[in-house]
HTML snippet that shows the backbone in 3Dmol.js (N, CA, C, O; Angstrom):
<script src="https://3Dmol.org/build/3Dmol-min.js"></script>
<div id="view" style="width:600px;height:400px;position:relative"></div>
<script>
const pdb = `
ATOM      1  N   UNK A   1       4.439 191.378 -31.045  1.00  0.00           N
ATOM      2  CA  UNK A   1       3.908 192.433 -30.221  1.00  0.00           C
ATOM      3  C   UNK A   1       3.975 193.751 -30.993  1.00  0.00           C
ATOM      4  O   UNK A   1       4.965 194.116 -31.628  1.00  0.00           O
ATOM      5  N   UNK A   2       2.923 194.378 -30.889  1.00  0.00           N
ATOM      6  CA  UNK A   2       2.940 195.810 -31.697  1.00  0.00           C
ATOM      7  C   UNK A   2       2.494 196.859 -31.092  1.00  0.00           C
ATOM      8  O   UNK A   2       1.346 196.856 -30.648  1.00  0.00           O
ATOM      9  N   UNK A   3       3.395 198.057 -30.947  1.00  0.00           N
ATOM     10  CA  UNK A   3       3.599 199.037 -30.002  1.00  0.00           C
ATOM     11  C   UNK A   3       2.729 200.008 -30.590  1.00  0.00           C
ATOM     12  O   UNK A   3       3.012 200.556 -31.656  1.00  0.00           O
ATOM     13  N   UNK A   4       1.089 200.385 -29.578  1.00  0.00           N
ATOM     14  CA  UNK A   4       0.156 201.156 -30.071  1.00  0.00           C
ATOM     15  C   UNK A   4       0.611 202.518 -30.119  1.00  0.00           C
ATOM     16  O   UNK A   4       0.346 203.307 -31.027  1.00  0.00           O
ATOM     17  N   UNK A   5       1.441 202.807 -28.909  1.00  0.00           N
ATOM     18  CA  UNK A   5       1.629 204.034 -28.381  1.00  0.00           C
ATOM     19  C   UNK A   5       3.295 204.807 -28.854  1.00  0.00           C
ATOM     20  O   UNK A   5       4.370 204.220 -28.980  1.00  0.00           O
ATOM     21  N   UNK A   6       3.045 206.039 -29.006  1.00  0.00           N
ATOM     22  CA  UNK A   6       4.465 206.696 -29.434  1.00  0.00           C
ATOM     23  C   UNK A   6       5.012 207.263 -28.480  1.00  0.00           C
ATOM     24  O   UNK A   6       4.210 207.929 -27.825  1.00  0.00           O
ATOM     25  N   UNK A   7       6.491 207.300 -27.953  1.00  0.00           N
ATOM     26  CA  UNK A   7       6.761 208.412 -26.882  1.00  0.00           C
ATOM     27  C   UNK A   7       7.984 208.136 -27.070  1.00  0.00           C
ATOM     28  O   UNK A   7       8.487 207.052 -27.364  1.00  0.00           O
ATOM     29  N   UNK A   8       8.812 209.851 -26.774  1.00  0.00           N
ATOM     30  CA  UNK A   8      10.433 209.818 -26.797  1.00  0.00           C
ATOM     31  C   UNK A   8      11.213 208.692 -26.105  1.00  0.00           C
ATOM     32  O   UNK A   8      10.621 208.342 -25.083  1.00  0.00           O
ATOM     33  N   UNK A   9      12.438 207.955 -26.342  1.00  0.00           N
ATOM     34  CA  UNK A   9      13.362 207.671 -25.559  1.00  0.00           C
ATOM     35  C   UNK A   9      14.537 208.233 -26.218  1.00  0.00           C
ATOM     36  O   UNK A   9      14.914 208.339 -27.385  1.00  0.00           O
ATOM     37  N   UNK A  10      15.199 208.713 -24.519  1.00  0.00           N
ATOM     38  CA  UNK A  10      16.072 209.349 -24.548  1.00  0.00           C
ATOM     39  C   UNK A  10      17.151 208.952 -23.920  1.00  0.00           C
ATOM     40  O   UNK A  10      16.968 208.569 -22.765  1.00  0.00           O
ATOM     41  N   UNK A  11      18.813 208.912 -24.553  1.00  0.00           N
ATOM     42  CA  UNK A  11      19.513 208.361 -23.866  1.00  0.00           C
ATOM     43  C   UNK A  11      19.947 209.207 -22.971  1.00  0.00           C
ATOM     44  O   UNK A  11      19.434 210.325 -23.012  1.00  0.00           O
ATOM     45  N   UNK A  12      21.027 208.934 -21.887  1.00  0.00           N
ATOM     46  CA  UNK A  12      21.388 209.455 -20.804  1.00  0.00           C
ATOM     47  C   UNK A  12      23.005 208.757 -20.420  1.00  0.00           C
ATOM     48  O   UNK A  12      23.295 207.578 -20.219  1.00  0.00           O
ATOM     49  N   UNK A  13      23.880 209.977 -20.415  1.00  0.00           N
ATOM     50  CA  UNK A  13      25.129 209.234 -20.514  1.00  0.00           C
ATOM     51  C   UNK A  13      25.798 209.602 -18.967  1.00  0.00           C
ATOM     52  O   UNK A  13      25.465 209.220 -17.845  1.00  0.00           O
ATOM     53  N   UNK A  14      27.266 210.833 -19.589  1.00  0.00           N
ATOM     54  CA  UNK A  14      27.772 210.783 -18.223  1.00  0.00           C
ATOM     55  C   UNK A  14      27.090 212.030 -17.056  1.00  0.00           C
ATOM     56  O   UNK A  14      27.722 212.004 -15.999  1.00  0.00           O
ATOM     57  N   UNK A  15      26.292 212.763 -17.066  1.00  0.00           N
ATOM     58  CA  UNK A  15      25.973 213.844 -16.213  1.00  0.00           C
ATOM     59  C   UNK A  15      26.975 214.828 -16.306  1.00  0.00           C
ATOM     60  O   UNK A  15      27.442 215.245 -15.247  1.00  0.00           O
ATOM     61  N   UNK A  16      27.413 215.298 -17.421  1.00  0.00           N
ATOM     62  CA  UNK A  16      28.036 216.581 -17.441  1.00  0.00           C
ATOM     63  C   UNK A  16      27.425 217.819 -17.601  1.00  0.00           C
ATOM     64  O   UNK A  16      28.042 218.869 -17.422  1.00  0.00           O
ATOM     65  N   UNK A  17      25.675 217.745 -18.089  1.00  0.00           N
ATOM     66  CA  UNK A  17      25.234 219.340 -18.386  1.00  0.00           C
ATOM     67  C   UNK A  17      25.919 219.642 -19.626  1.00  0.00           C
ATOM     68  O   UNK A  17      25.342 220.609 -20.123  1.00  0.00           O
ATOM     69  N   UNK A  18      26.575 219.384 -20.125  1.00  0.00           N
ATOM     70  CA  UNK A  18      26.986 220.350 -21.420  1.00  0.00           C
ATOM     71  C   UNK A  18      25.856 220.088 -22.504  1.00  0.00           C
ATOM     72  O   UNK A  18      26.331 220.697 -23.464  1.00  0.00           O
ATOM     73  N   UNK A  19      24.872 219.651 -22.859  1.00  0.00           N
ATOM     74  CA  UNK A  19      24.005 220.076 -23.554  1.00  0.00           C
ATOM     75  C   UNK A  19      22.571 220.299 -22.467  1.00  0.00           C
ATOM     76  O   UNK A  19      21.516 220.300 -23.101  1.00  0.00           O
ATOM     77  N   UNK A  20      22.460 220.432 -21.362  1.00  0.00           N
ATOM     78  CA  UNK A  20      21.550 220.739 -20.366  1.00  0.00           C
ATOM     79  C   UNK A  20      20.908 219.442 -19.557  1.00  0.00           C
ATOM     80  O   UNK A  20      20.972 218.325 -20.070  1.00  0.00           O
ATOM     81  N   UNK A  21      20.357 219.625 -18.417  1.00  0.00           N
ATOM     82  CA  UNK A  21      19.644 218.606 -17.901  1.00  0.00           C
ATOM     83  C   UNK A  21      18.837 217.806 -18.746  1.00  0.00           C
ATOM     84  O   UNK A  21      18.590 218.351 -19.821  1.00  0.00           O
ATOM     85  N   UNK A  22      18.225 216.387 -18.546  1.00  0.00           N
ATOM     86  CA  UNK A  22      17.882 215.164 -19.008  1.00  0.00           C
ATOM     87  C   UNK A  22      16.197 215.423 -18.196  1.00  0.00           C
ATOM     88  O   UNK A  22      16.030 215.567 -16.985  1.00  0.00           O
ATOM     89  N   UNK A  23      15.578 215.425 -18.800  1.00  0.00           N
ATOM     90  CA  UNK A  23      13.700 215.624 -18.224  1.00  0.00           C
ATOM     91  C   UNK A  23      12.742 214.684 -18.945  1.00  0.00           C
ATOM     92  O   UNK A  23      12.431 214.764 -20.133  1.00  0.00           O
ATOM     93  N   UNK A  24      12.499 214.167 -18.438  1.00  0.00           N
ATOM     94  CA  UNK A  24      11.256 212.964 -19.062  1.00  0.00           C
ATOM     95  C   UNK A  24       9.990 213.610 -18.748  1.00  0.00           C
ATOM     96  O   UNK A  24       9.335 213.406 -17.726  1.00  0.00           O
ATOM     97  N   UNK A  25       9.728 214.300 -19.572  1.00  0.00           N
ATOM     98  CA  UNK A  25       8.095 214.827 -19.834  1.00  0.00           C
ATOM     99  C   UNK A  25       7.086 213.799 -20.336  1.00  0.00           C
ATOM    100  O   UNK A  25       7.438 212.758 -20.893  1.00  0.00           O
ATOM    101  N   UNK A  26       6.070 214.069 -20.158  1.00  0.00           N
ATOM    102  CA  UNK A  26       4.462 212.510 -20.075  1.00  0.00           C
ATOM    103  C   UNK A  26       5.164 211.754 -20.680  1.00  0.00           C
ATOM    104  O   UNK A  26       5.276 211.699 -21.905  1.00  0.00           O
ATOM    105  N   UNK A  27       5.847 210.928 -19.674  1.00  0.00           N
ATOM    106  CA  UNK A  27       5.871 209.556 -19.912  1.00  0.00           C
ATOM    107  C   UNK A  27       7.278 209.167 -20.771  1.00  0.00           C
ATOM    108  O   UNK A  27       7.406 208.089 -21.353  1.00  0.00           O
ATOM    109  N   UNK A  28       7.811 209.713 -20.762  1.00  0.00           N
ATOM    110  CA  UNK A  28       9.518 209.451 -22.280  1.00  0.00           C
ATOM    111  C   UNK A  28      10.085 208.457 -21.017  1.00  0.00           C
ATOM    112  O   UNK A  28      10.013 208.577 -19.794  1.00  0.00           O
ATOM    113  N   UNK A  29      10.569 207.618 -21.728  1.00  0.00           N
ATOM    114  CA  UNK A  29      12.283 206.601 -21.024  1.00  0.00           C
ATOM    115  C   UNK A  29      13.243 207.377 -21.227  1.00  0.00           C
ATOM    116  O   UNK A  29      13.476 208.309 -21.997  1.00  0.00           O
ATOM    117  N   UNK A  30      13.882 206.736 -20.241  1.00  0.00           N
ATOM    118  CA  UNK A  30      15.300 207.483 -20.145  1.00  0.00           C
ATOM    119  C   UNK A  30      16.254 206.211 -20.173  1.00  0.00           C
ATOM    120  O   UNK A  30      16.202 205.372 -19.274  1.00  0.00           O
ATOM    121  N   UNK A  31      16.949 206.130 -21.031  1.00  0.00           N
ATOM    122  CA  UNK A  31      18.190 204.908 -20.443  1.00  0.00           C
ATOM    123  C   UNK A  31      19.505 205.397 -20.341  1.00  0.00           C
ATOM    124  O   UNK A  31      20.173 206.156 -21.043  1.00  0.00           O
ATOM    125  N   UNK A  32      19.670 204.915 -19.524  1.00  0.00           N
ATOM    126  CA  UNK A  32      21.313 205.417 -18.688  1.00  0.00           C
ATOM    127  C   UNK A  32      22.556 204.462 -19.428  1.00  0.00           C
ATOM    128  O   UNK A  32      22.862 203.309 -19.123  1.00  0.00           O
ATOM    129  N   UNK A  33      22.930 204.992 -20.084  1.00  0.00           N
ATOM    130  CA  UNK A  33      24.086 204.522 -20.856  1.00  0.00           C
ATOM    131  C   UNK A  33      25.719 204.418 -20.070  1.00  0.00           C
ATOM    132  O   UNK A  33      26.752 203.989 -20.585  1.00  0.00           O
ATOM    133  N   UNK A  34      25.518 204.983 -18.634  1.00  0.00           N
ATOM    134  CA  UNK A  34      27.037 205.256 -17.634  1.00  0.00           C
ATOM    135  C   UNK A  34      27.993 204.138 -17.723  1.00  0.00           C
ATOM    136  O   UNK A  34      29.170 204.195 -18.081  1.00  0.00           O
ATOM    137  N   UNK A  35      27.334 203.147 -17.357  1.00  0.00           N
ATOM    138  CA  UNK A  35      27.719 201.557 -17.164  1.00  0.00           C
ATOM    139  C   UNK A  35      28.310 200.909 -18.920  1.00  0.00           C
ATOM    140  O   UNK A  35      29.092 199.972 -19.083  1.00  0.00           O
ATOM    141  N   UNK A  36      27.646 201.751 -20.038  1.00  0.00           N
ATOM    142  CA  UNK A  36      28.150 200.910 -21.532  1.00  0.00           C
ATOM    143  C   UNK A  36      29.687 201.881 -21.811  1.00  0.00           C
ATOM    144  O   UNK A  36      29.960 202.767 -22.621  1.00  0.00           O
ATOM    145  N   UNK A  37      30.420 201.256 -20.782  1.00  0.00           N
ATOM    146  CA  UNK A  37      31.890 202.467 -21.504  1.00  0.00           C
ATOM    147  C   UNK A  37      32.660 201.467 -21.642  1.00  0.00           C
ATOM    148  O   UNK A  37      33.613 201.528 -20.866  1.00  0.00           O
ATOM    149  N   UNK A  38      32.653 200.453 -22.387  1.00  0.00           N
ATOM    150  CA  UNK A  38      33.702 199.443 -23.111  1.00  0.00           C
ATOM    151  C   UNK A  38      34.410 200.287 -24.375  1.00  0.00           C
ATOM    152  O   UNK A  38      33.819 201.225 -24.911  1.00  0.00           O
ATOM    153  N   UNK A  39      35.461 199.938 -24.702  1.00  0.00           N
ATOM    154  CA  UNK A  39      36.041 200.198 -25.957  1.00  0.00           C
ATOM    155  C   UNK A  39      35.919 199.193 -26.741  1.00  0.00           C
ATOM    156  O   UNK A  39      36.802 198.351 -26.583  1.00  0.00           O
ATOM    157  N   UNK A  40      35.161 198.966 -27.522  1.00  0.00           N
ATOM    158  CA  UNK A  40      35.441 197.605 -28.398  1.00  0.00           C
ATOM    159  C   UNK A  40      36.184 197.124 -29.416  1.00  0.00           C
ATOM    160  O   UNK A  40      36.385 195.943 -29.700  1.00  0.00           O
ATOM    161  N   UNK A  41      36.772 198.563 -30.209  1.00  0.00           N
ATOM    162  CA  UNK A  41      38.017 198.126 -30.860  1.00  0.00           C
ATOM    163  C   UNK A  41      38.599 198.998 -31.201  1.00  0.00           C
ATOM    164  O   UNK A  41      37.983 200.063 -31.236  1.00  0.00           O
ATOM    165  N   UNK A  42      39.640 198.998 -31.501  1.00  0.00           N
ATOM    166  CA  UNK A  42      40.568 200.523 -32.083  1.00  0.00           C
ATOM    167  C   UNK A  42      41.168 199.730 -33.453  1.00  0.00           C
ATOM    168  O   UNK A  42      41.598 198.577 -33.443  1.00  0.00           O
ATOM    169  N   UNK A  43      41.094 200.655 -34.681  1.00  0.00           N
ATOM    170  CA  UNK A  43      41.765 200.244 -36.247  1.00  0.00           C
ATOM    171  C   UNK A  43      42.456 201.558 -36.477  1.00  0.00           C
ATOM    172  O   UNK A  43      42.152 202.696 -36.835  1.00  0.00           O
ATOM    173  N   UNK A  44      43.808 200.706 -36.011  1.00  0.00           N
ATOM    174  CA  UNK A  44      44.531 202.195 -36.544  1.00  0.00           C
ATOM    175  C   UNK A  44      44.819 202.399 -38.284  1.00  0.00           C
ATOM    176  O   UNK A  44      45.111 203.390 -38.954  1.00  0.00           O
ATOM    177  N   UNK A  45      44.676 201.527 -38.494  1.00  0.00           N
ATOM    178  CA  UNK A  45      44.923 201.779 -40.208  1.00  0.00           C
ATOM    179  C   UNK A  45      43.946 202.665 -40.918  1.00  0.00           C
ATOM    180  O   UNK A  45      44.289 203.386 -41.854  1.00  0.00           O
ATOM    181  N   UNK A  46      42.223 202.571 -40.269  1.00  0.00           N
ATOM    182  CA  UNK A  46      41.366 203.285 -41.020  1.00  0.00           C
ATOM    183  C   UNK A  46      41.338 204.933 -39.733  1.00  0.00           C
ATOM    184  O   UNK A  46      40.665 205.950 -39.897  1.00  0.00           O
ATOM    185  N   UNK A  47      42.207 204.661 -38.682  1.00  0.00           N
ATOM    186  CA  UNK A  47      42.106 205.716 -37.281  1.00  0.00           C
ATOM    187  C   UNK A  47      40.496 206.237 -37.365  1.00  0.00           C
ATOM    188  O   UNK A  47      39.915 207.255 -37.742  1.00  0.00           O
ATOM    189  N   UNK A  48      40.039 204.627 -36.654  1.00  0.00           N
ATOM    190  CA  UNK A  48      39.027 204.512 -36.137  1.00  0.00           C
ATOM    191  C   UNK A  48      38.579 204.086 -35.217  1.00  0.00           C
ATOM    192  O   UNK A  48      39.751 203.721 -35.128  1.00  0.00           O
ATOM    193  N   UNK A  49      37.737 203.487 -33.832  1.00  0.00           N
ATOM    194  CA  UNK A  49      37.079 203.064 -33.193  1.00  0.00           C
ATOM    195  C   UNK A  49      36.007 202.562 -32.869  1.00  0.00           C
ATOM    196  O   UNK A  49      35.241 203.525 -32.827  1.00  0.00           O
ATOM    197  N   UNK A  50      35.400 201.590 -32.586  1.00  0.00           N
ATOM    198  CA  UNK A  50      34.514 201.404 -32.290  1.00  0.00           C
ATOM    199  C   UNK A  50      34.222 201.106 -30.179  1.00  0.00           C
ATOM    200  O   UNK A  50      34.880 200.339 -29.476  1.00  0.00           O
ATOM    201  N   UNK A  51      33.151 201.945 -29.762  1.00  0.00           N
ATOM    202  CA  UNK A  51      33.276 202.449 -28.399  1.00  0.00           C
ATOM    203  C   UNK A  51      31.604 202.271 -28.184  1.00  0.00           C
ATOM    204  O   UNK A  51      30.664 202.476 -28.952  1.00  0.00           O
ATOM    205  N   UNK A  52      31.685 201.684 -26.459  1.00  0.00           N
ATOM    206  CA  UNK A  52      30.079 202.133 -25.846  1.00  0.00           C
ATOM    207  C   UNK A  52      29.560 203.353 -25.627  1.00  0.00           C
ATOM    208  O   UNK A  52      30.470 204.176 -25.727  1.00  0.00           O
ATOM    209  N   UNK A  53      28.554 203.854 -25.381  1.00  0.00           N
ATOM    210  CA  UNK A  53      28.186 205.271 -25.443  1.00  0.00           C
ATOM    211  C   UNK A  53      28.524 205.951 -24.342  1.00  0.00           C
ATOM    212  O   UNK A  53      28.577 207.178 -24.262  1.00  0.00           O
ATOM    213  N   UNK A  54      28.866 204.799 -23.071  1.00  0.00           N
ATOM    214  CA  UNK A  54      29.389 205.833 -21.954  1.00  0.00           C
ATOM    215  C   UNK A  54      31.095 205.754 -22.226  1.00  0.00           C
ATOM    216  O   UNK A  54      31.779 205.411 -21.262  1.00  0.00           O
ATOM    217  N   UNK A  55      31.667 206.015 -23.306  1.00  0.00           N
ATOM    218  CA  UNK A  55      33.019 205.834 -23.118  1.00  0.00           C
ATOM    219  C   UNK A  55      33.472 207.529 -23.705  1.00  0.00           C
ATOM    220  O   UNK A  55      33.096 207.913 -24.812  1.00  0.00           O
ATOM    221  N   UNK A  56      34.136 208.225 -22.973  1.00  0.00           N
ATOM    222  CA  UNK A  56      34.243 209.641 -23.304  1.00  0.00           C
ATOM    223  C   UNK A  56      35.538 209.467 -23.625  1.00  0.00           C
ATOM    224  O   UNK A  56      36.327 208.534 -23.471  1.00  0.00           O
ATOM    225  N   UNK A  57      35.623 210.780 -24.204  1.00  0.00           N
ATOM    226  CA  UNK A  57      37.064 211.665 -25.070  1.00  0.00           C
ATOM    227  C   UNK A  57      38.512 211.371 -24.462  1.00  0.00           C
ATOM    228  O   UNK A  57      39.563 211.143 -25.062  1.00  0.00           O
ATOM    229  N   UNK A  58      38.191 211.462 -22.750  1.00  0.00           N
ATOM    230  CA  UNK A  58      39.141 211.211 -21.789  1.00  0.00           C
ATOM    231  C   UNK A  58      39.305 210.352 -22.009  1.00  0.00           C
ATOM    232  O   UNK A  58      40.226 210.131 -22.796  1.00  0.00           O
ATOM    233  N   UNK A  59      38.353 209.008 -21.349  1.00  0.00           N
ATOM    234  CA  UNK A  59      38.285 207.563 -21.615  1.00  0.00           C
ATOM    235  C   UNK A  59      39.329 207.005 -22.504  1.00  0.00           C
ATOM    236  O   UNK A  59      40.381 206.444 -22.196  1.00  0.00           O
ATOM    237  N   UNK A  60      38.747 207.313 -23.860  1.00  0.00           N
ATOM    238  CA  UNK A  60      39.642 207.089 -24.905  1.00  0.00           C
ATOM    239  C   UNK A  60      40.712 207.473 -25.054  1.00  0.00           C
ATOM    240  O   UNK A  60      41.538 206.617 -25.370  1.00  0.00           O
ATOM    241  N   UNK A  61      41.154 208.805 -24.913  1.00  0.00           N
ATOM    242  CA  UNK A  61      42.676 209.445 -24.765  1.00  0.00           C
ATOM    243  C   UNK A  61      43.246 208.424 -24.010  1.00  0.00           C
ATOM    244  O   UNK A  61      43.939 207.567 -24.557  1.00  0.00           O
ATOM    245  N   UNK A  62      43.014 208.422 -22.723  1.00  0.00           N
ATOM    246  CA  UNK A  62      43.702 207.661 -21.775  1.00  0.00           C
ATOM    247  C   UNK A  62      44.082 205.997 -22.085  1.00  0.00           C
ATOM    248  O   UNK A  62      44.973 205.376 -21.504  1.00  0.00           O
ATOM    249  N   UNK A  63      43.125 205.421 -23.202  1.00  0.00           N
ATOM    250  CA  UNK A  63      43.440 203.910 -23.236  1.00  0.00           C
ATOM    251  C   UNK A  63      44.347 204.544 -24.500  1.00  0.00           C
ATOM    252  O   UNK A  63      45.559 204.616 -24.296  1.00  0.00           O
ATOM    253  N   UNK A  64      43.964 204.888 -25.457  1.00  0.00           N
ATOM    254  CA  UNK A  64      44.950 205.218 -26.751  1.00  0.00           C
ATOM    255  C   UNK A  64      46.520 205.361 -26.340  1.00  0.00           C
ATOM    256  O   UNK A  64      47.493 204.786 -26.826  1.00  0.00           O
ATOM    257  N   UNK A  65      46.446 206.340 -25.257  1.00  0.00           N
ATOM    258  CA  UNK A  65      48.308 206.545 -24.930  1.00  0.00           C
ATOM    259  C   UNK A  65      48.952 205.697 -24.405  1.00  0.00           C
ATOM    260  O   UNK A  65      50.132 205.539 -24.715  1.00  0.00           O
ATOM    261  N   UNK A  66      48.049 204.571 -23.032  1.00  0.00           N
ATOM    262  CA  UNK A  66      48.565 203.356 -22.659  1.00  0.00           C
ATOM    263  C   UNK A  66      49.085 202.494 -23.956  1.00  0.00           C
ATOM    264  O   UNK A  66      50.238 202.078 -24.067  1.00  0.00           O
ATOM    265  N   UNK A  67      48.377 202.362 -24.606  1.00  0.00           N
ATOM    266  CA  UNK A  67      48.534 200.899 -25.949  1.00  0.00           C
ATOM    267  C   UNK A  67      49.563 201.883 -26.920  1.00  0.00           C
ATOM    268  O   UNK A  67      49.978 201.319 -27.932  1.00  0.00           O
ATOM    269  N   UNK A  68      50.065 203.481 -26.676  1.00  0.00           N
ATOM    270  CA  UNK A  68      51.276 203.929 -27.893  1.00  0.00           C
ATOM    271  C   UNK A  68      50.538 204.250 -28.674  1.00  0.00           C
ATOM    272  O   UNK A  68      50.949 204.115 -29.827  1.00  0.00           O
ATOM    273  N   UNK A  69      49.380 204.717 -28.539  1.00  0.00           N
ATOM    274  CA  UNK A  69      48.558 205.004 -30.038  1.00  0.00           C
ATOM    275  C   UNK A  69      48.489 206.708 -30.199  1.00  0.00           C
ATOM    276  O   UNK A  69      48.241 207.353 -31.217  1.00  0.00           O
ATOM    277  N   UNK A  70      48.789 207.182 -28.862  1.00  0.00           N
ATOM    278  CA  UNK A  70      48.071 208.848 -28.765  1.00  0.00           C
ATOM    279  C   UNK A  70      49.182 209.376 -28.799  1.00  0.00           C
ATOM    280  O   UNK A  70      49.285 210.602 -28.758  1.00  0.00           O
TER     281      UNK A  70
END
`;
const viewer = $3Dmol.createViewer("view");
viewer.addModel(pdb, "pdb");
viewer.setStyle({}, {cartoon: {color: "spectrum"}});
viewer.zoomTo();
viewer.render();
</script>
């Protein structure tokens, strides 16, 4: 299948406004990322993560100090 047409998609996470409202002008997608907040792994040796896009700063703070990491 080959996609004739071009148009923005834009993701959409938690509704905080801190970089401004989310507007789909002619025609853009929007996908809602709220629901992808898994953590999928924490490497503390390289103090790194790998995380879904709805997983925030808090999110993470909060699992890091449970597991002794924060």
């Amino acid at each position: 299948m080959q996609i004739k047409e071009k148009f923005p998609v834009i993701p959409f996470g938690r509704e905080t406004s801190l970089e401004g409202q989310v507007h789909a002008l002619k025609g853009d997608i929007i996908i809602n990322s709220l629901y992808m907040n898994k953590i999928k792994e924490v490497n503390l040796e390289d103090m790194d993560c790998k995380v879904q896009p709805g997983v925030t700063r808090e999110d993470l703070n909060l699992f890091l100090g449970i597991q002794g990491f924060f």
